[in-house]
C-alpha positions in Angstrom: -5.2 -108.7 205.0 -8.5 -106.6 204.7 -8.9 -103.5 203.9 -8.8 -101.3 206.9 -11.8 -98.6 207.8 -11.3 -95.2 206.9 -9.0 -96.1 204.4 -8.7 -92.6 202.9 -9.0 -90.3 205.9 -6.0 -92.8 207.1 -4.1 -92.1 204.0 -4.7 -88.5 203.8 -3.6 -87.9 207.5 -0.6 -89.9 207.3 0.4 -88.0 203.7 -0.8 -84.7 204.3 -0.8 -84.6 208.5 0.2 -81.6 210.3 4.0 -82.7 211.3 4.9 -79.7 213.8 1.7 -81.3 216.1 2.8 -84.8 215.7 6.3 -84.3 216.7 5.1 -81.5 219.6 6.7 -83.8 222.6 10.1 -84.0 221.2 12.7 -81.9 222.6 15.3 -81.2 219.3 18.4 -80.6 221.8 17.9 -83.2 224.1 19.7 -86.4 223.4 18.8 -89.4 221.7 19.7 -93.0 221.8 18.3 -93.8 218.3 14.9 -92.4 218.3 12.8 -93.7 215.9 9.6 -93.3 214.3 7.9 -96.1 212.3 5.2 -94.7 209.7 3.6 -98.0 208.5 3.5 -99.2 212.2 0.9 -101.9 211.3 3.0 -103.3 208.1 0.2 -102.5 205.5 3.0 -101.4 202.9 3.5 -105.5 203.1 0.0 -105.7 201.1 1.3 -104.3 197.7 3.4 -101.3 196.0 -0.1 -99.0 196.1 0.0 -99.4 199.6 3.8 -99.1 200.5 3.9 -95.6 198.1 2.1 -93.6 200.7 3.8 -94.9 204.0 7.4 -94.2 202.4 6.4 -90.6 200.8 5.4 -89.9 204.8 8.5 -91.5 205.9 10.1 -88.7 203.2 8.3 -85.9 204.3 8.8 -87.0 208.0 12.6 -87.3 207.5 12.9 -83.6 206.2 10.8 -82.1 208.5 13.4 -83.3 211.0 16.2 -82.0 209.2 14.6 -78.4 209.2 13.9 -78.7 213.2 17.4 -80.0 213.4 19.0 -77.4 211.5 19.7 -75.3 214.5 20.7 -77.8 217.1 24.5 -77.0 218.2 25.4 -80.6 219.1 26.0 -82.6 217.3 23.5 -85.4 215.6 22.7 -88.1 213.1 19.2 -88.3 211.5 18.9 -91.2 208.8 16.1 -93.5 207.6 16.2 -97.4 207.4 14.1 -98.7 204.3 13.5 -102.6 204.9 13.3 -104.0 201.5 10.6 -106.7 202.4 9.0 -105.5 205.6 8.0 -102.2 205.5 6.8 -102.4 209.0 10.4 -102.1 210.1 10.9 -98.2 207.8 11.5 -95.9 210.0 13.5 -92.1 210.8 16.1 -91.7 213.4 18.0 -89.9 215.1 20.8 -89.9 217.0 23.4 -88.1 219.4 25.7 -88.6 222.2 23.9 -90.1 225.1 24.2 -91.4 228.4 23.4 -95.1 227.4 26.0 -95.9 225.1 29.1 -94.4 224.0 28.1 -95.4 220.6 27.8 -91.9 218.7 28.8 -91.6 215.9 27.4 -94.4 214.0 29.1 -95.7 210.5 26.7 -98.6 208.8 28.9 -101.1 206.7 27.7 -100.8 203.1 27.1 -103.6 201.2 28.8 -103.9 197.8 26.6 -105.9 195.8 23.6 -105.0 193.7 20.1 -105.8 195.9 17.0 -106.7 194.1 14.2 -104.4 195.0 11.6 -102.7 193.3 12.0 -100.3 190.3 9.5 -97.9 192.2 11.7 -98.2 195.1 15.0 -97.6 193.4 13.1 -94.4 191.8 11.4 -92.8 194.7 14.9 -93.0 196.6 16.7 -92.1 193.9 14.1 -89.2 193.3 14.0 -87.7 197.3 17.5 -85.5 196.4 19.3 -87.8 199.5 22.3 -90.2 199.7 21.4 -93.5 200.2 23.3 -96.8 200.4 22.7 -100.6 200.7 23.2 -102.6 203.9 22.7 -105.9 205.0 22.1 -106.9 208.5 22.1 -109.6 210.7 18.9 -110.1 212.9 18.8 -112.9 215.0 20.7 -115.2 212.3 18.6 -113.8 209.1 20.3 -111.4 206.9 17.6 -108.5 206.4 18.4 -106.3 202.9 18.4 -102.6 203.7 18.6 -98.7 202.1 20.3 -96.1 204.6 18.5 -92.9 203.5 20.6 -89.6 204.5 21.6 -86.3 203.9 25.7 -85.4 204.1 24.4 -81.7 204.3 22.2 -83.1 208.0 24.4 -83.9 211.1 26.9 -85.9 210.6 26.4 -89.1 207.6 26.1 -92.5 208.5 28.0 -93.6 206.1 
């Protein structure tokens, strides 16, 4: 992969960005059918740790920006972050309520017993952000993908 143009001003947007303008067009009581929001969209985090670090401390930030706008919402919701361990292309914040798609609210992810390898940065940044997190595996299209479930059991209602 090759470094991308306007490496810094990319970096210093998505770290430092002003989140109330980003998020402007969604509506915080309306319902959601697992919205999501992908901060490394383009799956540079793939490239190395250096990389990764700055997509998942905006996934962070993202995730409790969310829970402040959430905070007053009277129905009830699920915010939680997925943290693919080997595609960080697929990170991303969600949220969730009762919706007129599916009568699938609320959610409960299986957690998976064992021990995952992943980074020691990873395991310390998580570990670091004050949240609950847990591991979970997941079957996509026949290939087990190795997941963390970021939440807060102070947010909505846990995931797990």
């Amino acid at each position: 992969m090759r470094k991308i143009r306007g490496q810094r001003r990319y970096f210093n947007t998505l770290l430092n960005g002003d989140l109330e303008k980003y998020f402007d067009r969604l509506a915080f009581n309306s319902w959601f059918d697992f919205w999501h929001d992908h901060p490394d969209w383009y799956g540079l985090g793939k490239k190395s740790w250096k990389a990764r670090e700055p997509h998942l401390k905006a996934l962070l930030r993202r995730f409790e920006f969310l829970k402040r706008k959430l905070s007053d919402r009277k129905e009830d919701f699920q915010t939680f972050c997925i943290i693919d361990i080997d595609d960080s292309s697929q990170d991303a914040i969600y949220i969730h309520t009762r919706n007129p798609n599916q009568d699938n609210f609320p959610t409960l992810f299986e957690r998976y017993d064992g021990e995952l390898n992943i980074q020691n940065q990873l395991r310390e940044l998580i570990e670091s952000s004050g949240n609950n997190w847990f591991y979970h595996q997941w079957n996509r299209e026949n290939e087990i993908v190795n997941m963390i479930l970021l939440y807060d059991k102070n947010t909505g209602i846990p995931v797990g």
